[in-house]
C-alpha positions in Angstrom: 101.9 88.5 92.9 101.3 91.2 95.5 102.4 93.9 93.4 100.0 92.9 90.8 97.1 93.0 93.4 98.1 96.3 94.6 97.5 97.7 91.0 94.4 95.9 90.8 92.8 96.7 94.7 89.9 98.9 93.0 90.3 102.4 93.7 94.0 102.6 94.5 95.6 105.5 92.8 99.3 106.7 93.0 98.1 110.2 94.3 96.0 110.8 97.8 93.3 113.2 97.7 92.5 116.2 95.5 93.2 119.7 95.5 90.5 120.2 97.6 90.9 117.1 99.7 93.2 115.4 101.4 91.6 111.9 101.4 88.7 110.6 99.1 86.4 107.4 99.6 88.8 106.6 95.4 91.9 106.4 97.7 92.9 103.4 99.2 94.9 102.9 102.8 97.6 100.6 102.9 99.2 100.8 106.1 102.7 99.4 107.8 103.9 98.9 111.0 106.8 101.0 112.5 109.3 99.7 115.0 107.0 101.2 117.5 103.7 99.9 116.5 102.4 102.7 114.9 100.1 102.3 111.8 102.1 104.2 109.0 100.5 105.2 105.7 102.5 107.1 103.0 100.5 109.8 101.7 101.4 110.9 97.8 101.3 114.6 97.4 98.8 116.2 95.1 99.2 119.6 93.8 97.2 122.4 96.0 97.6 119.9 99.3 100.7 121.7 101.6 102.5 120.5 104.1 101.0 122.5 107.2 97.0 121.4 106.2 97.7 117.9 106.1 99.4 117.4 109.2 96.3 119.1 110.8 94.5 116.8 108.6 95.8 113.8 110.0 95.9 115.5 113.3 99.7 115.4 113.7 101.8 118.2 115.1 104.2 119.6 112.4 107.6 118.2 114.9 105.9 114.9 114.7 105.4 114.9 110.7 109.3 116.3 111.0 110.1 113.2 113.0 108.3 110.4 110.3 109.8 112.2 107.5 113.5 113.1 108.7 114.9 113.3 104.7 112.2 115.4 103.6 113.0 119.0 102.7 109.5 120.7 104.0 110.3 124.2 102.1 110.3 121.9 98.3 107.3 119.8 98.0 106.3 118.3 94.6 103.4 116.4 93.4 103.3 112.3 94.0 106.1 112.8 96.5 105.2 110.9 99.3 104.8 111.6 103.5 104.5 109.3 106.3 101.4 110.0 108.5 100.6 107.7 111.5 97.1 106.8 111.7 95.3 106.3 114.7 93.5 103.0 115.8 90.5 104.6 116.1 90.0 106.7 113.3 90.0 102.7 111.4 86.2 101.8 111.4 86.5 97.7 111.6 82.9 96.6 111.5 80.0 97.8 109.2 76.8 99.2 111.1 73.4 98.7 109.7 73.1 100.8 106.8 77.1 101.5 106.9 77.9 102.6 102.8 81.1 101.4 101.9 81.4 103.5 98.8 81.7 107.0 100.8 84.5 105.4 103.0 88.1 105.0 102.2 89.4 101.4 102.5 91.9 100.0 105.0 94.3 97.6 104.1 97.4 96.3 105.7 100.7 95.3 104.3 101.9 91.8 106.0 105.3 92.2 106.8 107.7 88.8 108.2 106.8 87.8 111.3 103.2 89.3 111.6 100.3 85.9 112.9 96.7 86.3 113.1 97.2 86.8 116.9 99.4 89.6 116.5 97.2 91.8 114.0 94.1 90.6 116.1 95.6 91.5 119.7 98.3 94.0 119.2 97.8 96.1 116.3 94.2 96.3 115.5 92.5 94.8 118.5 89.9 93.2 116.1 88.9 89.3 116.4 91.3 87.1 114.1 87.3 85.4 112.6 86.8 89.0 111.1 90.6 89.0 109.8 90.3 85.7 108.2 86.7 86.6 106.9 87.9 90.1 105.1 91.4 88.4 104.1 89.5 85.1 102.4 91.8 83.3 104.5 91.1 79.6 104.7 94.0 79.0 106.6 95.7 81.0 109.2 98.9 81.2 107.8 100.2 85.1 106.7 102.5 85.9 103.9 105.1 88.9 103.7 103.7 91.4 101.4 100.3 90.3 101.6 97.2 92.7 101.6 94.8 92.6 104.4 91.4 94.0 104.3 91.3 96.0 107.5 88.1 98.4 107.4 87.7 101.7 106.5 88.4 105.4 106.8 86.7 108.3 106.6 87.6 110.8 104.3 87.0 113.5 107.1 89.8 115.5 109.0 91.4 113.5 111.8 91.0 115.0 115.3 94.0 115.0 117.3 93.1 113.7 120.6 92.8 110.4 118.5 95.9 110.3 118.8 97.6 107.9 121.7 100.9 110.3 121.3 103.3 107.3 120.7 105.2 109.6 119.2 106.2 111.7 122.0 108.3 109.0 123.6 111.4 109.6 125.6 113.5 109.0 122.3 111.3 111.5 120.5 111.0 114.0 122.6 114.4 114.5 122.6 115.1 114.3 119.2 112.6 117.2 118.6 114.3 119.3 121.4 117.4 119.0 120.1 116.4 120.3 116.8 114.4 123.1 118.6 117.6 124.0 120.5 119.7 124.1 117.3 117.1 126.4 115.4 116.9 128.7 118.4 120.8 129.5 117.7 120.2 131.1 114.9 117.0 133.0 116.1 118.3 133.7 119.6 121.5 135.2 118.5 121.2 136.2 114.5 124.5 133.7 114.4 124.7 131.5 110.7 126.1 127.9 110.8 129.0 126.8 109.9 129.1 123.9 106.8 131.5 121.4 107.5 132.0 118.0 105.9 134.4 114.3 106.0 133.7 111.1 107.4 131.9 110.4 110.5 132.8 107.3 112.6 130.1 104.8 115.4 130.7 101.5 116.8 128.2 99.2 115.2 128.3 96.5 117.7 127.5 98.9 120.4 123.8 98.8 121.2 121.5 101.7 119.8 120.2 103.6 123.6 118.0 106.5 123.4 120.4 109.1 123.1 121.9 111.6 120.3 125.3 112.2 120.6 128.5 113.5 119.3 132.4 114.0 119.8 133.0 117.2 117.2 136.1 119.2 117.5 135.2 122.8 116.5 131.3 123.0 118.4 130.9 123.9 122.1 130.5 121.2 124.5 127.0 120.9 125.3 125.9 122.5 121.8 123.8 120.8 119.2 125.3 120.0 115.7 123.1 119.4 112.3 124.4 116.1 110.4 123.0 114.9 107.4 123.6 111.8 105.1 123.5 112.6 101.8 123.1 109.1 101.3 119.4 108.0 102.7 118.9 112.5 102.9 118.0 111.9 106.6 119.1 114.7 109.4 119.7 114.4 113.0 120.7 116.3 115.5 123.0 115.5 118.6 124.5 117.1 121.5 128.0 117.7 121.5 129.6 115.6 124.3 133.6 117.0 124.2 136.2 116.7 121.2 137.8 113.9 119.2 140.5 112.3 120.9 143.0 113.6 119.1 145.1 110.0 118.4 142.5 107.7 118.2 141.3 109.3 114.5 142.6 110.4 111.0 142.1 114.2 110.4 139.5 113.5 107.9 137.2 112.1 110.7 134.8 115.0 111.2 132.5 113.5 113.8 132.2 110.3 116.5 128.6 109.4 116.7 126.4 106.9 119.1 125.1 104.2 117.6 121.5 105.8 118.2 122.4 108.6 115.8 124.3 107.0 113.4 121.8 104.2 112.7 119.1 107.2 112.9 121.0 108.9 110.0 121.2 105.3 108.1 124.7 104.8 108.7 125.7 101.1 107.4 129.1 101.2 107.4 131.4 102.2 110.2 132.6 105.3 108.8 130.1 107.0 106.4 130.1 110.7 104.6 128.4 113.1 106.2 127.7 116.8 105.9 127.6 118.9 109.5 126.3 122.5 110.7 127.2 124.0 113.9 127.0 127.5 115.4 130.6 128.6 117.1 
């Protein structure tokens, strides 16, 4: 039923923007939730739009676009390929001024995922009164449905700046995650070095709790070095620090790499030992 209205929500096209712009009053917003309560909305590529101008658009740094959109190859866009963006709470305009014009704003809807209650959408993620959610949704009762679209507000179709953003992003878990990368790309700039490609099966305890850290046991990298791992699974790419070697009894030869849960379940690991494709620097 939901997929139907999403075809029918008037104005919803499977492309954002132009070539001239990157959001248009014909688009339509539907946004989701992330683990960390940020208000994700998957912009579809059109030809002209690049990757740098519409992270500035959306008022993003390019690390934190990186971060959203781990599997994404930024050197190969195509058209209709589609970015996570996070979009702030206040560039969502929830109630209509006198002589507000719909029609030269772009709508706001949100996707209902399980779990979600008037009270939480009112009080946590849009800080709007749940009468005004019930109002836009037609809701005669207050009773939510997974996959259900709710009538939010409205965007501009104007540049986001980036002080709107609250910086959720650049948590303790993020933060890291960027410098690790920036410390693995400064190996190759710092000392004109080229990785090495290594590939087998990588290994993580799935019962152990995911902590905010990125770590790896790796037998040829440096202690206290960053390795590159990809899944060529889910195409997501992490990077970890290199905490000493395998323990050379515990593991077949073909185990390349001992991850923490944090990384593995970053890189989309679903089985205990996964394929996965490695760079390091000697």
């Amino acid at each position: 039923m939901w997929k139907i209205l999403l075809l029918l929500l008037p104005g919803y096209v499977f492309a954002t923007g132009d070539s001239s712009h990157y959001l248009t009053p014909k688009d339509t917003i539907i946004l989701s939730i992330s683990a960390s309560e940020e208000k994700i909305f998957e912009h579809k590529i059109v030809k002209g739009q690049t990757i740098f101008s519409l992270a500035k658009f959306y008022g993003l740094k390019m690390d934190e676009l990186r971060h959203l959109n781990p599997s994404l190859n930024f050197d190969v866009v195509s058209p209709n390929q589609s970015i996570k963006v996070v979009i702030p709470n206040r560039a969502i305009i929830r109630y209509r001024e006198p002589k507000f014009n719909p029609r030269i704003y772009t709508p706001v809807y949100y996707r209902v995922k399980k779990g979600d209650n008037l009270f939480r959408l009112s009080k946590v993620y849009f800080r709007m009164p749940e009468d005004t959610i019930k109002a836009r949704a037609k809701l005669k009762q207050g009773s939510l449905q997974p996959g259900q679209l709710i009538h939010i507000g409205w965007m501009s179709p104007q540049a986001i700046p980036a002080e709107w953003h609250t910086r959720p992003a650049l948590s303790p878990s993020l933060k890291k995650a960027v410098d690790l990368k920036k410390i693995f790309d400064a190996y190759s700039e710092n000392k004109k070095k080229v990785a090495t490609a290594q590939q087998g099966i990588a290994v993580w305890q799935k019962e152990a709790p995911a902590a905010r850290n990125y770590y790896a046991l790796h037998d040829k990298a440096a202690k206290g070095s960053v390795i590159e791992l990809h899944n060529p699974v889910t195409k997501r790419t992490v990077y970890a620090e290199v905490l000493g070697k395998i323990p050379a009894t515990a593991y077949s030869t073909n185990v390349v790499a001992i991850l923490s849960p944090n990384t593995a379940k970053l890189l989309g690991a679903k089985d205990a030992n996964f394929f996965v494709k490695i760079k390091y620097y000697k």
